[in-house]
C-alpha positions in Angstrom: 99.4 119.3 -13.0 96.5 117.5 -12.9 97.9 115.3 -10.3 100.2 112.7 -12.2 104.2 113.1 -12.4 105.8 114.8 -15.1 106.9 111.7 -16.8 103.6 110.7 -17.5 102.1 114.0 -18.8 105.4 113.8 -20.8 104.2 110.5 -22.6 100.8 112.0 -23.1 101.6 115.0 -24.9 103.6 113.3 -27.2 101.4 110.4 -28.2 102.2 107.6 -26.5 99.5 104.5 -26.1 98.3 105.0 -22.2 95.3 104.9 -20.7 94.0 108.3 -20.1 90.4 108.6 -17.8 87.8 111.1 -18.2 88.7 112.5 -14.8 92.3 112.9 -15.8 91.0 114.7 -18.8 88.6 116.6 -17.0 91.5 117.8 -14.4 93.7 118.7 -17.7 90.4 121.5 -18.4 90.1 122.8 -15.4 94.1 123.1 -14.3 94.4 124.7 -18.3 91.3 126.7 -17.9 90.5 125.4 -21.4 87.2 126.8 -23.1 84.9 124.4 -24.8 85.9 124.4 -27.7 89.8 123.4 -26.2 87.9 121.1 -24.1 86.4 119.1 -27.0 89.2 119.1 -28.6 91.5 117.3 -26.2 89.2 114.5 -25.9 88.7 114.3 -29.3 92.8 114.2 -29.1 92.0 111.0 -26.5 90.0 109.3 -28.6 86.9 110.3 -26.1 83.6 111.7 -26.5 83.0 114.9 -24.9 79.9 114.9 -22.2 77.3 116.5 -23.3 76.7 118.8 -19.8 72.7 119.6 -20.9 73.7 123.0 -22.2 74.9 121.5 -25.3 77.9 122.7 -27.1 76.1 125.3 -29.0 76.1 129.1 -28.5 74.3 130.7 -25.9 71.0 132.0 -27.4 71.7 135.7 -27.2 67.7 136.4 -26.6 68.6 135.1 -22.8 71.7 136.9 -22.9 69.6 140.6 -24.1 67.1 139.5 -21.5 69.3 139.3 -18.7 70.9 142.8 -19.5 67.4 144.5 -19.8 67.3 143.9 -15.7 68.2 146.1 -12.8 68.3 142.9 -10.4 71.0 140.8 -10.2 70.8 137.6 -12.6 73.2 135.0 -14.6 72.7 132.2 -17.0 74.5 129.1 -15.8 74.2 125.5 -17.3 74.0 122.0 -15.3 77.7 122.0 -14.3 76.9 125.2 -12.9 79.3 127.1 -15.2 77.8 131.0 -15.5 77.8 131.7 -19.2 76.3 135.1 -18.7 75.3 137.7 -16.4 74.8 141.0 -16.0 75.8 144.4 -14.2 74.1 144.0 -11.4 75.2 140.4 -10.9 78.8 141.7 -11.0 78.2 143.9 -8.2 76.5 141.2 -6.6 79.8 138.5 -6.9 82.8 140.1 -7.3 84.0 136.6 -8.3 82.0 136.9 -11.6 85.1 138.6 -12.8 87.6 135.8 -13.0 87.3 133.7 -16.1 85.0 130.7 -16.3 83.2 131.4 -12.9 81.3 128.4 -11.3 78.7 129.3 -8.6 79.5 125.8 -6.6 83.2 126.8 -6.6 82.2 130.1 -5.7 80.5 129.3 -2.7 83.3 126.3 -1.2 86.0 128.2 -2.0 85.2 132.0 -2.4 86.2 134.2 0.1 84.5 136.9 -0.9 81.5 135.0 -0.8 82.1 133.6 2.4 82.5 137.3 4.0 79.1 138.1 2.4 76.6 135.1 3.2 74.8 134.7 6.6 75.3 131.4 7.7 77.2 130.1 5.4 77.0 126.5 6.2 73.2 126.8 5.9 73.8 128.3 2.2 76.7 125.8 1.3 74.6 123.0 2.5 71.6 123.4 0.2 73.9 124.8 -2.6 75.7 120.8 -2.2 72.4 119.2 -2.2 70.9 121.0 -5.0 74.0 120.1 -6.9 73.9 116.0 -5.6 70.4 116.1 -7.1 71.3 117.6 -10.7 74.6 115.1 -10.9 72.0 111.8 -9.7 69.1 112.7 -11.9 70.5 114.1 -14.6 72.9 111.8 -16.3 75.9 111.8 -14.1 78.3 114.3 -16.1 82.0 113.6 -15.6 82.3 117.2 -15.3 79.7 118.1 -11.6 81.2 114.9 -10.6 84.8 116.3 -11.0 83.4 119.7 -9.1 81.7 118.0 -6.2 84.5 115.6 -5.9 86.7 118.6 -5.4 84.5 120.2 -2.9 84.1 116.8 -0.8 88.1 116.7 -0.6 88.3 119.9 0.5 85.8 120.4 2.7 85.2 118.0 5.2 81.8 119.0 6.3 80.2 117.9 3.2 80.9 114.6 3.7 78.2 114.8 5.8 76.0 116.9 4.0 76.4 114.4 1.1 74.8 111.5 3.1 71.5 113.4 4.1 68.8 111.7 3.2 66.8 115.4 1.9 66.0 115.6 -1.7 67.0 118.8 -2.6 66.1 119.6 -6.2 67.2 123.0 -8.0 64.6 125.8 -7.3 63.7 129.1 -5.4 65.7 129.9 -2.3 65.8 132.6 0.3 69.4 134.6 0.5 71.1 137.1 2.6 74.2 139.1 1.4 75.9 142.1 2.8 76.5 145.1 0.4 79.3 147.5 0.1 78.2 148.9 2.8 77.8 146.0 5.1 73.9 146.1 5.7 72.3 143.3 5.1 69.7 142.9 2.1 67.7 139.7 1.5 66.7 138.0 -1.8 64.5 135.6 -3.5 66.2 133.5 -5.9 64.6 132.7 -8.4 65.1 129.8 -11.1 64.2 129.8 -14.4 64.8 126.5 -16.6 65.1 127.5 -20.3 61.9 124.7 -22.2 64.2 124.2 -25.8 67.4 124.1 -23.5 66.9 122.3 -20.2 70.3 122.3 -19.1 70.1 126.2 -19.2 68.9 127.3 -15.9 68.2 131.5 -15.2 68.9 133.2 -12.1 66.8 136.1 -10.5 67.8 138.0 -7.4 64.4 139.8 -6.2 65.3 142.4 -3.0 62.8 141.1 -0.1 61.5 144.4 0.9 60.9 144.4 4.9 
C-alpha cells in the first residue's frame, strides 16, 4: 500500500520516529479512500498540517447544493483538487462514474473508461482537461493533493508528458464538449464554470445542450 514495504508501514502504525512525507500521507488517503475528516486526522497523527485545498475544510454550503438539484442540465460542485462534492440527477446520467465514492473529474477522464467510450477525441478533451489542471496547481498554491493527482496521471500516461511541457496557458473556464448518450448519438455541450466569490476554491459546473 502506498508504495513502501510492509515493514515500514508496520513501524508507522505503531509509532515509531520515521520520517513520513506529505506524498506518502497523501498516498495513505487515497489507497484508504479516507474522507476529510480521516484525512485530517492522520496528519494531525504525523504531526503535519493538513493543506488547505481552497475549499476549506468546512461543509458544503447547502444553498449550492439546492441550487444544483433545482436544474434539469447536468451540473456538479467540485473544489480545486477537482474532488466533486456534489451533483445532481442529470449529472449522474451524464457520468456513470459519479457513482463510485469520492469521484475526481481529472481521474475520471485519464482513467475512466466509461468516459473514454463517451468523449470525441479524447486526447483533445484530456489535453485541455491536464492543462487547465497544471494552471490551478502553478497558480494556486501548489497543493500536495493536485500535485499527487497529476503526478499519477503523468506516470500513467505517457502522452502527458508532453502535454505538460506546452507552453499554452490554459486557465479553468468554459469549454465546448461532445458525449454520446445511451443511445449513442452524439449531443454537444457548453460547459460552463462558475467560481463561488465567499469560496474561491468552489468551482460550479453547467452542461448547456448546444442545439444545432
Amino acid at each position: 500500500m502506498a508504495g513502501v514495504g510492509l515493514t515500514w508501514y508496520t513501524w508507522f502504525e505503531q509509532g515509531r520516529d520515521i520520517a513520513v512525507s506529505d506524498d506518502f500521507l497523501q498516498r495513505l488517503v487515497r489507497g484508504l479512500r479516507l474522507d476529510r475528516a480521516e484525512r485530517e486526522h492522520l496528519f494531525a497523527l504525523a504531526g503535519r498540517e493538513t493543506f488547505a485545498d481552497g475549499a476549506g475544510s468546512a461543509e458544503l454550503p447547502q444553498s449550492l447544493v439546492r441550487m444544483i438539484d433545482a436544474l434539469d442540465q447536468a451540473a456538479y460542485i467540485m473544489d480545486s483538487s477537482w474532488d466533486v462534492l456534489a451533483h445532481n440527477d442529470a449529472a449522474r446520467i451524464l457520468f456513470e462514474d459519479f457513482a463510485l465514492p469520492r469521484p475526481n473529474m481529472i481521474r475520471i477522464v485519464f482513467f475512466s473508461d466509461h468516459y473514454r467510450r463517451k468523449i470525441q477525441d479524447w486526447p483533445f478533451a484530456a489535453r485541455l482537461v491536464l492543462l487547465k489542471a497544471r494552471h490551478d496547481y502553478l497558480t494556486g498554491g501548489k497543493s500536495p493533493i493536485l500535485k499527487s493527482i497529476l503526478n499519477e496521471v503523468l506516470q500513467a500516461v505517457p502522452q502527458t508528458m508532453e502535454w505538460w511541457d506546452d507552453p499554452e496557458i490554459l486557465p479553468i473556464g468554459d469549454t465546448d464538449i461532445t458525449l454520446r448518450d445511451a443511445q449513442g448519438r452524439w449531443r454537444s455541450y457548453r460547459i460552463n464554470i462558475l467560481v463561488s466569490k465567499d469560496r474561491p476554491g468552489l468551482r460550479i459546473a453547467f452542461y448547456d445542450e448546444k442545439v444545432a
